[in-house]
N, C-alpha and C positions, 0 to 999 in steps of 0.2 A: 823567189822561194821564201817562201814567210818563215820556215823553219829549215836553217842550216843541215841538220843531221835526221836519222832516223831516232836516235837516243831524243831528241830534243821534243819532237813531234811526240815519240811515246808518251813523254813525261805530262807534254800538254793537253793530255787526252788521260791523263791517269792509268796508265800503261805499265806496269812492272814486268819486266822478262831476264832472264839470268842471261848471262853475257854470251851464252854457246848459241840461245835462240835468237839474240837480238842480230849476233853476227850474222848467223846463216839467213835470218830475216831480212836482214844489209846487201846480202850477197843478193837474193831473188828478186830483189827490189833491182840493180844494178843489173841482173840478165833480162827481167820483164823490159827494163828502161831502151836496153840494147837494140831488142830482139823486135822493139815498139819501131822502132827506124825501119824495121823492112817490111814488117806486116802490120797492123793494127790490131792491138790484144790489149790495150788500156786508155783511158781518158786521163787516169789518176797521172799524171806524169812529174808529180815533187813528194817529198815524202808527205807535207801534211795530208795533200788530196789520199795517197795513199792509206795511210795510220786513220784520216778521217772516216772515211768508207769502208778500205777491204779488211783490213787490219780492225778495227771496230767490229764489223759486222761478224767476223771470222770467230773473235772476242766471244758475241753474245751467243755463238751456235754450238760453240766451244761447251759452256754451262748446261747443254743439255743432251751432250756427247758420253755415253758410261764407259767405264775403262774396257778397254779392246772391241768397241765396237765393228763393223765392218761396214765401210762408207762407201756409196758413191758417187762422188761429185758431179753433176750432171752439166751440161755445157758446161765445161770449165773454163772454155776461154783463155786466157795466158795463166790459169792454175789458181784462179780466187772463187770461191774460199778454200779450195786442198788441198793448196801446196803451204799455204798459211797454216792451218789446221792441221799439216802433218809435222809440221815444225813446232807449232802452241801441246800440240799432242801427242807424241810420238809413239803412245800408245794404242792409236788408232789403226787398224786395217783400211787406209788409205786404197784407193783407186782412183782414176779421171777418166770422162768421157767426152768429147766433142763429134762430131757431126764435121767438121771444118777439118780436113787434113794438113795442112799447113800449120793451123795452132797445135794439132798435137804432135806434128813437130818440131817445135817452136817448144814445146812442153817438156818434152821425151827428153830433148836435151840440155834444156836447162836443167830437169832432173840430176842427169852426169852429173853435171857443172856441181848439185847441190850435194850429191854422193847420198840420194834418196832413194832408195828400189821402192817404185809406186810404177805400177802397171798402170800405163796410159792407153786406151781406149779410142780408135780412127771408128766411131759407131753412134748413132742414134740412139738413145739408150731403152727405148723400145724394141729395139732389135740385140742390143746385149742383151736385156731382163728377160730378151726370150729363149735364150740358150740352155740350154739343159743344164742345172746343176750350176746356175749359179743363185747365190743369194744373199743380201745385203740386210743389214738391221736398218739401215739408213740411207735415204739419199738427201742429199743437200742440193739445193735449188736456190739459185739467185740469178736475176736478170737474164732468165728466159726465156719465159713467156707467162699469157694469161693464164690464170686456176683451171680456165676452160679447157684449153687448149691441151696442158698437162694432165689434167684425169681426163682427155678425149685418151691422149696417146698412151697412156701408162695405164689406166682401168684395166687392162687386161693383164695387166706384169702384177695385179699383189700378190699374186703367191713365190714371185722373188726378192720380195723386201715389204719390210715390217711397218714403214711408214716413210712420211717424207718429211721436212722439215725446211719450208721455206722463208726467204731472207722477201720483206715486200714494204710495200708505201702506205701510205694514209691512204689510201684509196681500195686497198684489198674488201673490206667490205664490199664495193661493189661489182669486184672480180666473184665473191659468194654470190652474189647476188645472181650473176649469169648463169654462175653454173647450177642454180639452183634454176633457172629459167629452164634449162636445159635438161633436169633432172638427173643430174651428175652428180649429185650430193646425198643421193638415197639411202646410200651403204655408208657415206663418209662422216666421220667427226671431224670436227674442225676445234684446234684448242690454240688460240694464241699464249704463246708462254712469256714473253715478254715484250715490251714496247721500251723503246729506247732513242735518243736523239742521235741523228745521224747527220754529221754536216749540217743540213739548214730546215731539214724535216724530220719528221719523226720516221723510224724504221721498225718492224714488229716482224719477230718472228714467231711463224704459225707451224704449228704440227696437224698434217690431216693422215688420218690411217682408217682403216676399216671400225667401223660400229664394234664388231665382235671382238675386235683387241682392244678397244678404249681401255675399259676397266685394267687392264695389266699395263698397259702404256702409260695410265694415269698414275698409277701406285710408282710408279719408278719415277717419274717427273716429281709426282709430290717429296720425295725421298730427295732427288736432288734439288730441291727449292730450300727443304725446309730447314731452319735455322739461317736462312736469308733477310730474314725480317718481314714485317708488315707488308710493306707495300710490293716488298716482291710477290709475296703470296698471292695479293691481289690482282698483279701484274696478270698472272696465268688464270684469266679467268677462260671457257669452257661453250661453244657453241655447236649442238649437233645438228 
């Protein structure tokens, strides 16, 4: 383990968290690591891997979260980025969803464990966004699948949530690329908001939402960017 602690690994990623989050950050790290021996729910398995990837990426999704948002984490998998984000944010209307019943019990109870009320989700999340009455400002997406595959399954859920905000590689250009093969992108804007080093590549995260809400979607990004400087600004440049 290159880095002894979880405090250590922060530090070396330039990490600040008050000591009530780094704890309970400690603690989800120690049930993910647990819960890893029976089922498979992470790769990250020391804290740098962890802090480098989940804990980063959580980081950068964090900056374009507005207060009391209402989230839904889509494959969550052992609870990244959610159960992160509901600890960096606790201002957030947290939820989780997986497809994989196992992880979300595996989830459900580490929750306990963390004394977090976040409604986990045994559901597809095509099949939740299709229930009556419910609806999200946000869903967060990471290491689920292609742009394709996501607005095939989800194109029919925008009228339960506002947009999506995905964590993705140097290569998502040519995930645009398919679904634009596909004519999946007709209605969609596409706005990367930041580009950021991740472990040993680069990692961006993209906001896509319908054409008709850009303009007010934008004005609230620009709001939260600005007096970030230069080259953030630049960061969030804007593909429809």
């Amino acid at each position: 383990m290159t880095h002894q602690t979880l405090a250590d690994s922060l530090k070396q990623h330039n990490i600040s968290l008050p000591k009530i989050q780094m704890s309970k950050l400690d603690q989800y790290v120690q049930l993910l690591l647990d819960w890893n021996e029976k089922i498979n729910l992470t790769r990250h398995t020391d804290y740098e891997k962890f802090v480098a990837r989940d804990v980063v990426d959580a980081v950068a999704l964090s900056e374009f979260l507005r207060q009391g948002e209402r989230i839904l984490d889509v494959g969550t998998g052992g609870g990244v980025p959610g159960i992160i984000l509901a600890i960096l944010r606790p201002d957030l209307h947290m939820e989780l969803c997986d497809s994989t019943g196992k992880k979300t019990l595996a989830v459900s109870e580490m929750l306990q464990e963390l004394r977090l009320n976040i409604p986990v989700h045994h559901a597809k999340a095509d099949a939740l966004l299709s229930e009556k009455g419910r609806h999200f400002t946000t869903l967060t997406i990471r290491a689920v699948s292609r742009m394709v595959s996501l607005l095939r399954h989800l194109a029919p859920c925008w009228s339960s949530f506002d947009r999506m905000l995905l964590v993705k590689g140097p290569k998502w250009p040519e995930e645009r690329g398919e679904a634009r093969h596909y004519n999946l992108m007709t209605k969609i804007a596409l706005r990367c908001l930041k580009t950021y080093q991740s472990q040993t590549a680069e990692s961006f995260i993209l906001q896509l939402c319908l054409k008709e809400n850009f303009e007010r979607l934008e004005s609230i990004i620009d709001r939260r960017i600005q007096g970030r400087g230069h080259k953030s600004r630049n960061e969030a440049r804007s593909s429809r």
